[in-house]
mmCIF file of the N, C-alpha and C atoms, coordinates in Angstrom:
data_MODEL
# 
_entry.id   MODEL 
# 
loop_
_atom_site.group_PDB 
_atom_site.id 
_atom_site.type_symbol 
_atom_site.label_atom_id 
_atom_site.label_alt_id 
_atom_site.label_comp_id 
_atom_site.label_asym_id 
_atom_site.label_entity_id 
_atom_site.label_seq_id 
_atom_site.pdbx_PDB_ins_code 
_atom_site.Cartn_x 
_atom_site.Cartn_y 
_atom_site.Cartn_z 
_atom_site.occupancy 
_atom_site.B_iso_or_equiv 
_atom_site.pdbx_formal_charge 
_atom_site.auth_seq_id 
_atom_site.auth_comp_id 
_atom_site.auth_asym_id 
_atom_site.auth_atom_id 
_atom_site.pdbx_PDB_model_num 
ATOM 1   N N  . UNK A 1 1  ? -3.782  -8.794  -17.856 1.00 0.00 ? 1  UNK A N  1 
ATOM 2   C CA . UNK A 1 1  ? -3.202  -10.107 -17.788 1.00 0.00 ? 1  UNK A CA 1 
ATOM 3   C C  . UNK A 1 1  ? -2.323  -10.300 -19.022 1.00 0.00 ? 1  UNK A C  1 
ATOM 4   N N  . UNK A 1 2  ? -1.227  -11.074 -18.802 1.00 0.00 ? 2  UNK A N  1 
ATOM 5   C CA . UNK A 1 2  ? -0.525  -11.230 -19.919 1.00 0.00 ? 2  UNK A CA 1 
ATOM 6   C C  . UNK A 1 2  ? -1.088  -11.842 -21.110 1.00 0.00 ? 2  UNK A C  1 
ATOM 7   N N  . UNK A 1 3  ? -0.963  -11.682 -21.837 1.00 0.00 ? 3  UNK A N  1 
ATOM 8   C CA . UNK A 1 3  ? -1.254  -12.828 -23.311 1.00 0.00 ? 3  UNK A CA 1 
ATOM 9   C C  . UNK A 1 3  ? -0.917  -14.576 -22.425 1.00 0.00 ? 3  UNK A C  1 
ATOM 10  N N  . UNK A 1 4  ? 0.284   -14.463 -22.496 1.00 0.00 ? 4  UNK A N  1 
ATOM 11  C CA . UNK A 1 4  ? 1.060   -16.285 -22.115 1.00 0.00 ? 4  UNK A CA 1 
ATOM 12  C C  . UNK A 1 4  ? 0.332   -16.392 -21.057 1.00 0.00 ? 4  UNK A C  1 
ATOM 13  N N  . UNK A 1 5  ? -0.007  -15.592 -20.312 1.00 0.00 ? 5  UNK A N  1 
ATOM 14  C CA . UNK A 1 5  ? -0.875  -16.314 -19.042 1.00 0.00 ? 5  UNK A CA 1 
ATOM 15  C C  . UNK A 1 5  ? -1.863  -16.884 -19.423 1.00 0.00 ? 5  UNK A C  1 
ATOM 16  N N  . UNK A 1 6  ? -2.703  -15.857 -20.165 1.00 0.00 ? 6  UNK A N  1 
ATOM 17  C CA . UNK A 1 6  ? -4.098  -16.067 -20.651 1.00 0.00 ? 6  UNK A CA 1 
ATOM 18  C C  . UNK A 1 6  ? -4.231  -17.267 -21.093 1.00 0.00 ? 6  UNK A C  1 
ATOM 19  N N  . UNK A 1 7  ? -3.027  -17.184 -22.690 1.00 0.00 ? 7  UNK A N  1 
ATOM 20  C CA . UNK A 1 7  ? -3.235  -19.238 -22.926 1.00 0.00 ? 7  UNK A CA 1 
ATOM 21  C C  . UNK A 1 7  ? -3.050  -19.975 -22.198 1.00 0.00 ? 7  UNK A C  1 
ATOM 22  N N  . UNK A 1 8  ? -1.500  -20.021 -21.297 1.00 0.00 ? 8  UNK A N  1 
ATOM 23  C CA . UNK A 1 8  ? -1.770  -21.136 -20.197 1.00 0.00 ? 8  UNK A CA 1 
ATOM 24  C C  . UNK A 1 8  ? -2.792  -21.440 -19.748 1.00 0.00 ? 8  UNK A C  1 
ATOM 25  N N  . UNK A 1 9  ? -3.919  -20.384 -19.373 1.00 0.00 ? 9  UNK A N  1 
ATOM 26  C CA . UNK A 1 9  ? -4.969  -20.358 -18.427 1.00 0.00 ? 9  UNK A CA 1 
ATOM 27  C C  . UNK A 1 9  ? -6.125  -21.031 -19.301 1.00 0.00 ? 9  UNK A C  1 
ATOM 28  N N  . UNK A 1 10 ? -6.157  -20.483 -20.491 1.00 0.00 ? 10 UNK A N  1 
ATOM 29  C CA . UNK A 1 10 ? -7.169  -21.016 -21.506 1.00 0.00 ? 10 UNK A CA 1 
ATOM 30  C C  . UNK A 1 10 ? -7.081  -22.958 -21.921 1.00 0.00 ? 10 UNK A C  1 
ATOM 31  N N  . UNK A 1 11 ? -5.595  -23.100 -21.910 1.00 0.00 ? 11 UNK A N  1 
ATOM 32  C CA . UNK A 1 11 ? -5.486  -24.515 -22.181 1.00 0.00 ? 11 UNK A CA 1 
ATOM 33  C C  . UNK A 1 11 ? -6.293  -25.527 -20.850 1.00 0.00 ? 11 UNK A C  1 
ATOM 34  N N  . UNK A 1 12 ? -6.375  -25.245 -19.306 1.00 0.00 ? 12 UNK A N  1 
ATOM 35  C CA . UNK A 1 12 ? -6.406  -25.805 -18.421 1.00 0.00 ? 12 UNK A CA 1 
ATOM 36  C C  . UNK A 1 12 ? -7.760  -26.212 -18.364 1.00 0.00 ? 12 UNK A C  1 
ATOM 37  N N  . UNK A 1 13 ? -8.246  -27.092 -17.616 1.00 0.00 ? 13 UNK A N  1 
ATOM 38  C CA . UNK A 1 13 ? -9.226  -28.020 -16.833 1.00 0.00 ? 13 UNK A CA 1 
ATOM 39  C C  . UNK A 1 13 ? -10.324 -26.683 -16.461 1.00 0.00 ? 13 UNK A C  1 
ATOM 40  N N  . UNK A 1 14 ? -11.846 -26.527 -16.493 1.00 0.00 ? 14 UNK A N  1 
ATOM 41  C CA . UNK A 1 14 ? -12.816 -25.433 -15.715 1.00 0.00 ? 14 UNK A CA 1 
ATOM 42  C C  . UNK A 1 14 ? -12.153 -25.663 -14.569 1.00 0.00 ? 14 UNK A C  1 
ATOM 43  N N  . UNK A 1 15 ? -12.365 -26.884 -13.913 1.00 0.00 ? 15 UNK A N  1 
ATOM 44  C CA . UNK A 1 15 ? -12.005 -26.544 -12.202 1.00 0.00 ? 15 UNK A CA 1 
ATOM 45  C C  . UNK A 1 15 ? -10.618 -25.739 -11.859 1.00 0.00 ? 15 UNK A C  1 
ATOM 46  N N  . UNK A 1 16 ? -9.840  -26.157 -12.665 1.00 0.00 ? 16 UNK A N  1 
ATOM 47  C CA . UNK A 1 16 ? -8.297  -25.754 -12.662 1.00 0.00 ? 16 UNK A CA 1 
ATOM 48  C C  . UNK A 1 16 ? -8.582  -24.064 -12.851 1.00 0.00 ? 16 UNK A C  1 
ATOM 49  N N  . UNK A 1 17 ? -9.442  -23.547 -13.290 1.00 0.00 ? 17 UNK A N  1 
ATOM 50  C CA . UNK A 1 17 ? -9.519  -22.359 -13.973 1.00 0.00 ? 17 UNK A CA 1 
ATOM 51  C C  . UNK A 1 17 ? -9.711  -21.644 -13.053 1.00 0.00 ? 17 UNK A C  1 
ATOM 52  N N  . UNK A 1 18 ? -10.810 -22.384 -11.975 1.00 0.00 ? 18 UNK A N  1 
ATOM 53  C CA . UNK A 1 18 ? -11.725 -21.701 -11.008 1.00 0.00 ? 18 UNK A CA 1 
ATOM 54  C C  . UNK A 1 18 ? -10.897 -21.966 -10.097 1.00 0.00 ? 18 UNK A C  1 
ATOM 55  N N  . UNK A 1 19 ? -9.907  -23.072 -9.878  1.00 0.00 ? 19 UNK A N  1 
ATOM 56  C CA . UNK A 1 19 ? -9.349  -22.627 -8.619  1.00 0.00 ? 19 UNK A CA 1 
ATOM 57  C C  . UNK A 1 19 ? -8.004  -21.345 -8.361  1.00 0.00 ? 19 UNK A C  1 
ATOM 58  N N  . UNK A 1 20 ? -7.697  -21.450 -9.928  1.00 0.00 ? 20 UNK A N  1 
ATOM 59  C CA . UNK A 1 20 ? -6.923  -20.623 -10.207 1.00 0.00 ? 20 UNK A CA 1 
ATOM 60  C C  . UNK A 1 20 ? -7.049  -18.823 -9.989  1.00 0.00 ? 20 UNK A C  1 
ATOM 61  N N  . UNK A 1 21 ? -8.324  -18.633 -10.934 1.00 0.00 ? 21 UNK A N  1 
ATOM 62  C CA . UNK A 1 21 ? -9.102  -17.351 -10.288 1.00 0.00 ? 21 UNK A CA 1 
ATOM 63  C C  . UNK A 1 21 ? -9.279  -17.052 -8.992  1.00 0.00 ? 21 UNK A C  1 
ATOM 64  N N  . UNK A 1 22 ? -9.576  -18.417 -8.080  1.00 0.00 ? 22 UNK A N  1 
ATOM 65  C CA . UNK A 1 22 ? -9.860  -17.842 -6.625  1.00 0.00 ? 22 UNK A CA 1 
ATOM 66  C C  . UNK A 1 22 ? -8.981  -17.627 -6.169  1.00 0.00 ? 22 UNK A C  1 
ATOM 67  N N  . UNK A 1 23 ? -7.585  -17.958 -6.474  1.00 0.00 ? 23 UNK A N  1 
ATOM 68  C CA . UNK A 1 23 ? -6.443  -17.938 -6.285  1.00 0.00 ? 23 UNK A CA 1 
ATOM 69  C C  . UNK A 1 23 ? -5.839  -16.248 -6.340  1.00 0.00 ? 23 UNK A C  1 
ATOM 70  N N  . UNK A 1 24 ? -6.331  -15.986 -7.274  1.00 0.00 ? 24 UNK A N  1 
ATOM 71  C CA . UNK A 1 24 ? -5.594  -14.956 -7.419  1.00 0.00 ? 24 UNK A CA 1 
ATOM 72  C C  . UNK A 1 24 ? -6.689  -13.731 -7.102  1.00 0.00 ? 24 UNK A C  1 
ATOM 73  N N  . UNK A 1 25 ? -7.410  -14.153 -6.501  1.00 0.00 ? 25 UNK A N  1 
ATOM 74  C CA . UNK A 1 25 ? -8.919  -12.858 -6.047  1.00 0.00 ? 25 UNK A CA 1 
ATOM 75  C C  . UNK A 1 25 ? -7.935  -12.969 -4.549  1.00 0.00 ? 25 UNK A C  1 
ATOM 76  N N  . UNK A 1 26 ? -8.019  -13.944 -3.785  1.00 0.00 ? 26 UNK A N  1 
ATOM 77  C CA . UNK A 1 26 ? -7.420  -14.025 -2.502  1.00 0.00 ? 26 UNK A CA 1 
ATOM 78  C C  . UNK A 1 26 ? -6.087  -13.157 -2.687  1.00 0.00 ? 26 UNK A C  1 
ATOM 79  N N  . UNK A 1 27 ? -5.142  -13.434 -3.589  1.00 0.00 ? 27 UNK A N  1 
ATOM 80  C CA . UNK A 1 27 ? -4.120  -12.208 -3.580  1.00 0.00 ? 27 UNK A CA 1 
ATOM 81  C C  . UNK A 1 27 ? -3.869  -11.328 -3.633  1.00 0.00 ? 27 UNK A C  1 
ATOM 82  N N  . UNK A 1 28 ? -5.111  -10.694 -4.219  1.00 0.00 ? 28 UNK A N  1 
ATOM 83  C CA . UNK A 1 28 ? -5.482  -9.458  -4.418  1.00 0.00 ? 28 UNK A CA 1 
ATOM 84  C C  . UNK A 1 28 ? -5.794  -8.620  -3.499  1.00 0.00 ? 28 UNK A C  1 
ATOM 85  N N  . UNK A 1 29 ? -7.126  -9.378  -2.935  1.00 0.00 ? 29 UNK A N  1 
ATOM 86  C CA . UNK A 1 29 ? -7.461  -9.003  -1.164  1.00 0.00 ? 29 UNK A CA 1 
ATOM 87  C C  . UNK A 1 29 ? -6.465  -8.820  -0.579  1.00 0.00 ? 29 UNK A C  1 
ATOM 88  N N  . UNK A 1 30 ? -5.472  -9.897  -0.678  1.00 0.00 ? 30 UNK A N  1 
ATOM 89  C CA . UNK A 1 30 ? -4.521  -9.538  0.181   1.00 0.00 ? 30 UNK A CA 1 
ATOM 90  C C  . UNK A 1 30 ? -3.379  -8.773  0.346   1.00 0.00 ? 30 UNK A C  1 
ATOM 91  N N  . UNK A 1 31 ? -2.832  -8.032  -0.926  1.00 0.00 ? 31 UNK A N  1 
ATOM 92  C CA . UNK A 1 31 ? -2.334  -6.969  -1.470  1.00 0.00 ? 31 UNK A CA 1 
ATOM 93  C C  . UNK A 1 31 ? -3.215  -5.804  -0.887  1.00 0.00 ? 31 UNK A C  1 
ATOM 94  N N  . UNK A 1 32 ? -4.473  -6.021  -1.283  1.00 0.00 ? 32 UNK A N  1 
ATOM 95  C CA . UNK A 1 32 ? -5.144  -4.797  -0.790  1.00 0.00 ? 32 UNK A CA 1 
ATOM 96  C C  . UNK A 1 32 ? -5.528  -4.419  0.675   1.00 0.00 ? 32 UNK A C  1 
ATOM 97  N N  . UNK A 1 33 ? -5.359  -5.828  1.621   1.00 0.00 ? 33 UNK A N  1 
ATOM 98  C CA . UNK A 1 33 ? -5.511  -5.598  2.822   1.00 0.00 ? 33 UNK A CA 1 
ATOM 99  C C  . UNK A 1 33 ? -4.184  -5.137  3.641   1.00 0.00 ? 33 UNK A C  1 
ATOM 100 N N  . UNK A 1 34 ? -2.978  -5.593  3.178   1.00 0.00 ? 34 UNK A N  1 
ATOM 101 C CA . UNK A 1 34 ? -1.481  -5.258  3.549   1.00 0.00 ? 34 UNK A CA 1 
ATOM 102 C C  . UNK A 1 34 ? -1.486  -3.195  3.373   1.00 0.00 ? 34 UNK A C  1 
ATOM 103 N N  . UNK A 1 35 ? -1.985  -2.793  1.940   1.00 0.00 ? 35 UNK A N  1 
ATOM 104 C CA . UNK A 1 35 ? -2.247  -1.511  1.183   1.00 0.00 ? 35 UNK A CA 1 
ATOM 105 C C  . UNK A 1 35 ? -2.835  -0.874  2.331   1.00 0.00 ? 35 UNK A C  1 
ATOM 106 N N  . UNK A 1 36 ? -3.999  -1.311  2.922   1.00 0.00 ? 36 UNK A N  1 
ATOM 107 C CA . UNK A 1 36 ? -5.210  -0.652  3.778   1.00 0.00 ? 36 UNK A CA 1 
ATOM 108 C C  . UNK A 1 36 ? -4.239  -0.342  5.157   1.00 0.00 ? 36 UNK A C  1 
ATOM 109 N N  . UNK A 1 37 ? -3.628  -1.744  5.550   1.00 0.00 ? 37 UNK A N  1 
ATOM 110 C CA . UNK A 1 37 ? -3.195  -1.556  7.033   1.00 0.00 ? 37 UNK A CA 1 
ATOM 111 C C  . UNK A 1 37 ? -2.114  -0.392  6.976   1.00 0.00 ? 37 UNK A C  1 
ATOM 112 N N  . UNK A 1 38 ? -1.442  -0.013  5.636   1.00 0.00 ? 38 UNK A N  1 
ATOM 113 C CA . UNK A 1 38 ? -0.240  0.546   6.099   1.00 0.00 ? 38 UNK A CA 1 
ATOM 114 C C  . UNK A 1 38 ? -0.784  1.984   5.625   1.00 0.00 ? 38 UNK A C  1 
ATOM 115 N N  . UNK A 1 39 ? -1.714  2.364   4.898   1.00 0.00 ? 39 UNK A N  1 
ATOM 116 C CA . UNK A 1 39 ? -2.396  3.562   4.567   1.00 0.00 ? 39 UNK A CA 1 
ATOM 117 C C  . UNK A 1 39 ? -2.986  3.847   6.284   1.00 0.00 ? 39 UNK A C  1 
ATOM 118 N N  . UNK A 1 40 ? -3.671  2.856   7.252   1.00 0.00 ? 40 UNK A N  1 
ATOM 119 C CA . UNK A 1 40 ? -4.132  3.277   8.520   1.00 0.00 ? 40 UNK A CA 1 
ATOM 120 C C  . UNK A 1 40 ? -2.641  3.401   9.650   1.00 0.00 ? 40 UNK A C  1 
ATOM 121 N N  . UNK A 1 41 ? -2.031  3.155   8.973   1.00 0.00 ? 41 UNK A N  1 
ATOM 122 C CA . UNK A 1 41 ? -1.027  3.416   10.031  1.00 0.00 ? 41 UNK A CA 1 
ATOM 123 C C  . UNK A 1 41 ? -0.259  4.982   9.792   1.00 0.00 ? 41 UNK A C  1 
ATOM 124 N N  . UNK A 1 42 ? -0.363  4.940   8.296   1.00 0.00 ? 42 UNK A N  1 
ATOM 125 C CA . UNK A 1 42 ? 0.024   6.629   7.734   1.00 0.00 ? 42 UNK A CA 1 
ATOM 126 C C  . UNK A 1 42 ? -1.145  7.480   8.490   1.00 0.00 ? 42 UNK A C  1 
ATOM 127 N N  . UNK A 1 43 ? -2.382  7.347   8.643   1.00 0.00 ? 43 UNK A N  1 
ATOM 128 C CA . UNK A 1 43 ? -3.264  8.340   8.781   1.00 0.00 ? 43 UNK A CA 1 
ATOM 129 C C  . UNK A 1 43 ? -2.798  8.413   10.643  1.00 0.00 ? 43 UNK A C  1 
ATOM 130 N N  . UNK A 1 44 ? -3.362  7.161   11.273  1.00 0.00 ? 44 UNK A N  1 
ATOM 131 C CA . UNK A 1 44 ? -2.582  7.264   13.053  1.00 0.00 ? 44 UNK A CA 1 
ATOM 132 C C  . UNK A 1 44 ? -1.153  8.424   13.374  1.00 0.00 ? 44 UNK A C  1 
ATOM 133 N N  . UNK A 1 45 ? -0.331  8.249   12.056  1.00 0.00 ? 45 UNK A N  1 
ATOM 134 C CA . UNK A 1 45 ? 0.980   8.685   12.558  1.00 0.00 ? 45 UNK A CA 1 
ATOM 135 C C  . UNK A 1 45 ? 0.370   10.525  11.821  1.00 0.00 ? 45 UNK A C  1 
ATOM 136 N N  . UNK A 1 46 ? -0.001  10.768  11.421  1.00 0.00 ? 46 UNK A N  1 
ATOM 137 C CA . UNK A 1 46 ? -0.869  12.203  10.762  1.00 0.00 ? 46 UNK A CA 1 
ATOM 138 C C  . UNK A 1 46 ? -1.843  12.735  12.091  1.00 0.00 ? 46 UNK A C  1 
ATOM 139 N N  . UNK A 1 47 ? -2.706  11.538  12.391  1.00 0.00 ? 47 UNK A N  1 
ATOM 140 C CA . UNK A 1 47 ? -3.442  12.441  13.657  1.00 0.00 ? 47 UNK A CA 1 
ATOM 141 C C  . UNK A 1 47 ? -2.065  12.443  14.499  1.00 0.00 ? 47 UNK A C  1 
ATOM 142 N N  . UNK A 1 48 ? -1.410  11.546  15.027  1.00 0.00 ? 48 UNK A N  1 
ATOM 143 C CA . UNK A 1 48 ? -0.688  11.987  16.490  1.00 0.00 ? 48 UNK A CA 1 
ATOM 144 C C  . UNK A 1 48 ? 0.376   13.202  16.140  1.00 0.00 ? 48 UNK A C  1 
ATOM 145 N N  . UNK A 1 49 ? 1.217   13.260  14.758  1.00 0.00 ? 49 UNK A N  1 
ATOM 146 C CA . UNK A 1 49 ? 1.301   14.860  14.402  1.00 0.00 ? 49 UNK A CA 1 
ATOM 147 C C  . UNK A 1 49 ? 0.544   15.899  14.495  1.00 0.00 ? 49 UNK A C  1 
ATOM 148 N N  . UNK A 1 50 ? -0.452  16.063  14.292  1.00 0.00 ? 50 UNK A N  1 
ATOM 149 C CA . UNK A 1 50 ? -1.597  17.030  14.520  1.00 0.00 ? 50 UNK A CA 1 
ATOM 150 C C  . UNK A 1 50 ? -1.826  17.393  15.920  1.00 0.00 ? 50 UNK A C  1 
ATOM 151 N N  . UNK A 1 51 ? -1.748  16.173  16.796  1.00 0.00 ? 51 UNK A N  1 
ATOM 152 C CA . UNK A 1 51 ? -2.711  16.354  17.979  1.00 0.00 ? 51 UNK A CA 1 
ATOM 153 C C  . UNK A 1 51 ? -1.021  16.613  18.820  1.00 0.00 ? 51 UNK A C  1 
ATOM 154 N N  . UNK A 1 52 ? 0.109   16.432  18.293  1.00 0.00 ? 52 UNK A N  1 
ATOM 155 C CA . UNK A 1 52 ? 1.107   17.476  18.580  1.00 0.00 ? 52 UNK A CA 1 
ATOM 156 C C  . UNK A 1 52 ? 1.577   19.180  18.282  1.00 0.00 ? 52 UNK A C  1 
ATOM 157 N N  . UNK A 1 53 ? 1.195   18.932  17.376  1.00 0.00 ? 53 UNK A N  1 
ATOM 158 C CA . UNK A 1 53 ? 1.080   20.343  16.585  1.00 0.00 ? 53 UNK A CA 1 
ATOM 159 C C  . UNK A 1 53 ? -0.089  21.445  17.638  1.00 0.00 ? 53 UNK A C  1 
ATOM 160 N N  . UNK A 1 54 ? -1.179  20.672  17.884  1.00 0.00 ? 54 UNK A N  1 
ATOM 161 C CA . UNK A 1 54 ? -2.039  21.565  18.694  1.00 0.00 ? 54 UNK A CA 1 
ATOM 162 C C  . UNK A 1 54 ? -1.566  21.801  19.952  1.00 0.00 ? 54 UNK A C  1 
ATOM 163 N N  . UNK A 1 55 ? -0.896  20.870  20.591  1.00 0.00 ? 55 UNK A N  1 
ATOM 164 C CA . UNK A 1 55 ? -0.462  21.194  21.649  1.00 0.00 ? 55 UNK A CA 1 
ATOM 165 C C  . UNK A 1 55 ? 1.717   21.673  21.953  1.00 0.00 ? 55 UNK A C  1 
ATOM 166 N N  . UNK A 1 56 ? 1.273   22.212  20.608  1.00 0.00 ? 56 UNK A N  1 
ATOM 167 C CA . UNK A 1 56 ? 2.293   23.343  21.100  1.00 0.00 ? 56 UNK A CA 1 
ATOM 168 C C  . UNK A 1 56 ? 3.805   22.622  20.318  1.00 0.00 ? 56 UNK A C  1 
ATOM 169 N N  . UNK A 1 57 ? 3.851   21.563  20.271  1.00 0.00 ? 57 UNK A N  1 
ATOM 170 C CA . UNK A 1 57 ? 4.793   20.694  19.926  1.00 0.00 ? 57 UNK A CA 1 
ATOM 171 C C  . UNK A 1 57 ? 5.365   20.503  18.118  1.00 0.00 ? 57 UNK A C  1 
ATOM 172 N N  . UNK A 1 58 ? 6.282   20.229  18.091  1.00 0.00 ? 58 UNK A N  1 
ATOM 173 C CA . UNK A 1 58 ? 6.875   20.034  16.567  1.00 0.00 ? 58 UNK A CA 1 
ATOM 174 C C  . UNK A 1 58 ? 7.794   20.819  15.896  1.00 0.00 ? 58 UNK A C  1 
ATOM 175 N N  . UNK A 1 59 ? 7.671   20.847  14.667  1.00 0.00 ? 59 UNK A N  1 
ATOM 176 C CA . UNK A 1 59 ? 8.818   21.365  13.629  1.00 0.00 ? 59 UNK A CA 1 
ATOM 177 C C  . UNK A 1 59 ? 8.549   22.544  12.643  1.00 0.00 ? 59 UNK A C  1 
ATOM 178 N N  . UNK A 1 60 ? 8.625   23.450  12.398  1.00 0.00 ? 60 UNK A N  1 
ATOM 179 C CA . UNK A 1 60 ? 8.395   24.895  11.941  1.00 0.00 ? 60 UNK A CA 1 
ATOM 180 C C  . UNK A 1 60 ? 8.058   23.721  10.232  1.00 0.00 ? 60 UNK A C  1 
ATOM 181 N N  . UNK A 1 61 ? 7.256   23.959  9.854   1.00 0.00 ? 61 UNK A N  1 
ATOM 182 C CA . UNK A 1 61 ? 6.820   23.916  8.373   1.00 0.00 ? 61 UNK A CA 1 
ATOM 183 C C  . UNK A 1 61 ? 7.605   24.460  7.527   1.00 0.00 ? 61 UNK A C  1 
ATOM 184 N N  . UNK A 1 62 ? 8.455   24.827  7.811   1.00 0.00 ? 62 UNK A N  1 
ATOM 185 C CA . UNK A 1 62 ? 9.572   25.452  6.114   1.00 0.00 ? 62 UNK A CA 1 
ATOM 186 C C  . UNK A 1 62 ? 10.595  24.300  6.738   1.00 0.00 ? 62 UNK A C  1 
ATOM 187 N N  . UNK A 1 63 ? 11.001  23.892  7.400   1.00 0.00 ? 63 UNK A N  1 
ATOM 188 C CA . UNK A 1 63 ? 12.094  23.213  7.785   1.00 0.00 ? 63 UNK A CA 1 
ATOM 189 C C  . UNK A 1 63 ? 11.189  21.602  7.371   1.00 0.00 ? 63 UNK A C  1 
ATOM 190 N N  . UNK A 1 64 ? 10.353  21.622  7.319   1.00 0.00 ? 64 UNK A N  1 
ATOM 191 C CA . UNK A 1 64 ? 9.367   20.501  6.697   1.00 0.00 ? 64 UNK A CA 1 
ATOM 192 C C  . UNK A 1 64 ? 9.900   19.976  5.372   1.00 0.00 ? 64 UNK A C  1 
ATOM 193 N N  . UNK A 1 65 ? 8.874   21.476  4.929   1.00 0.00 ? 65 UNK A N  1 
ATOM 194 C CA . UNK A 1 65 ? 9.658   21.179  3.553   1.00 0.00 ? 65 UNK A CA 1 
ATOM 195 C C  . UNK A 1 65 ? 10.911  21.284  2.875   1.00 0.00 ? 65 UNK A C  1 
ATOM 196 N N  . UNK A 1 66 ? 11.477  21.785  3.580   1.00 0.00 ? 66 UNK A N  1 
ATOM 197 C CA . UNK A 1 66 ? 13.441  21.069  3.484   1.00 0.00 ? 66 UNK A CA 1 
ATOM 198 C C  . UNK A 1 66 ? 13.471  19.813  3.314   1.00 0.00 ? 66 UNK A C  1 
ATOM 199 N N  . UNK A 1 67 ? 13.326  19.587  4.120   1.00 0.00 ? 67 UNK A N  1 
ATOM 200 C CA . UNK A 1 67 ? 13.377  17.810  4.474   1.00 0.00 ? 67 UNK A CA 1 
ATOM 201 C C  . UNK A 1 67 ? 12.498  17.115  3.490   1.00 0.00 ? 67 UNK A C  1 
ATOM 202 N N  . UNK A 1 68 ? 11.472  17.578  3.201   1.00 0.00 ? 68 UNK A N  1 
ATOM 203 C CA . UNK A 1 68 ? 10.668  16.564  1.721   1.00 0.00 ? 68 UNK A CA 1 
ATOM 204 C C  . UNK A 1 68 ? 11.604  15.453  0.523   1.00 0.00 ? 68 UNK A C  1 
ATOM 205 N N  . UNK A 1 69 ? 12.372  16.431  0.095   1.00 0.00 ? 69 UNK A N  1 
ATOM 206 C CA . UNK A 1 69 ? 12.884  16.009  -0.536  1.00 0.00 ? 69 UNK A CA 1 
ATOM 207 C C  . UNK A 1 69 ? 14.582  14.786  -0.131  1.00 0.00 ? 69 UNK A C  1 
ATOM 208 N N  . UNK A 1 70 ? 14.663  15.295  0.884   1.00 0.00 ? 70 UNK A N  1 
ATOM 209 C CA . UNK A 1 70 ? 15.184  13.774  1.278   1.00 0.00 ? 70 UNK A CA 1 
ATOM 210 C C  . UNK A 1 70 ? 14.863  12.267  2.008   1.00 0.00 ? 70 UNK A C  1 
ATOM 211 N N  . UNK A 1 71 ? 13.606  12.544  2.670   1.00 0.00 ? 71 UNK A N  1 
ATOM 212 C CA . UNK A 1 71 ? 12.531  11.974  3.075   1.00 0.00 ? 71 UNK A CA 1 
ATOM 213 C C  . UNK A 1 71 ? 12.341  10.933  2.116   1.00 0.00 ? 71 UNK A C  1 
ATOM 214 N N  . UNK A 1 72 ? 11.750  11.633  0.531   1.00 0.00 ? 72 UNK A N  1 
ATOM 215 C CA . UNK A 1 72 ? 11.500  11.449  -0.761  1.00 0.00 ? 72 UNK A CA 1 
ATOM 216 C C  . UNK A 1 72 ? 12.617  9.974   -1.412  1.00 0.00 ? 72 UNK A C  1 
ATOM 217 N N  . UNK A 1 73 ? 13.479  10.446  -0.953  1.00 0.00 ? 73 UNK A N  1 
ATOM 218 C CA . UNK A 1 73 ? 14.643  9.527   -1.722  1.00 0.00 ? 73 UNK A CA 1 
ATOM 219 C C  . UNK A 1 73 ? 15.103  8.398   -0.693  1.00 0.00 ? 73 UNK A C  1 
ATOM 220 N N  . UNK A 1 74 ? 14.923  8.994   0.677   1.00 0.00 ? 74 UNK A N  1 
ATOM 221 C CA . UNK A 1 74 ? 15.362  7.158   1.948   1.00 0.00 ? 74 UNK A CA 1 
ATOM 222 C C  . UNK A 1 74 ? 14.432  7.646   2.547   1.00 0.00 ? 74 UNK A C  1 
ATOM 223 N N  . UNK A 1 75 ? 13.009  7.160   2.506   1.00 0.00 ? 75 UNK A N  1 
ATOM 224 C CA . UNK A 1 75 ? 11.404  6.643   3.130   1.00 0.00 ? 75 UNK A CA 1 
ATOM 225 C C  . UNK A 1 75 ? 12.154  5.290   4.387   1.00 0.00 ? 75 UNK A C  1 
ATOM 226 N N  . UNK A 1 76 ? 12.109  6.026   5.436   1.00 0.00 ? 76 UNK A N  1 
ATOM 227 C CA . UNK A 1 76 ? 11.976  4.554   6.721   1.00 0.00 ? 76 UNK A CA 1 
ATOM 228 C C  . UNK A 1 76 ? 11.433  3.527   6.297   1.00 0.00 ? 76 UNK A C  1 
ATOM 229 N N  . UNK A 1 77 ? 12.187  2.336   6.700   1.00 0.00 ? 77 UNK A N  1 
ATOM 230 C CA . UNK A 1 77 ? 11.144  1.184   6.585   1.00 0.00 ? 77 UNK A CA 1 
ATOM 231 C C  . UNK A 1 77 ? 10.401  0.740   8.057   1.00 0.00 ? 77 UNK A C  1 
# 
């Protein structure tokens, strides 16, 4: 936490304090729940590669890693 936050935070009201903290626990969660959904959507798009890969389907692995590195620099949104 910053220093200037901290005093702001230190000057304020207990309740003000506590609603403030809950405040920012909820943002957190929710940073971390946005984090979770898009980490489960990386792993979905990993199995349905795989479960292409087994069935015969896809892209030779050296031509993979060709592509890493531009992948690397413009990531889809």
């Amino acid at each position: 936490m910053k220093a200037e936050f901290r005093h702001k935070l230190a000057q304020l009201p207990f309740e003000e304090k506590i609603r403030m903290v809950g405040e920012l626990i909820r943002l957190r969660q929710q940073i971390k729940t946005e984090n979770g959904s898009e980490e489960a959507g990386l792993l979905a798009r990993l199995d349905k590669a795989a479960a292409e890969l087994d069935a015969g389907k896809g892209v030779p692995v050296a031509r993979v890693r060709d592509n890493i590195p531009e992948w690397a620099k413009n990531p889809k949104k």
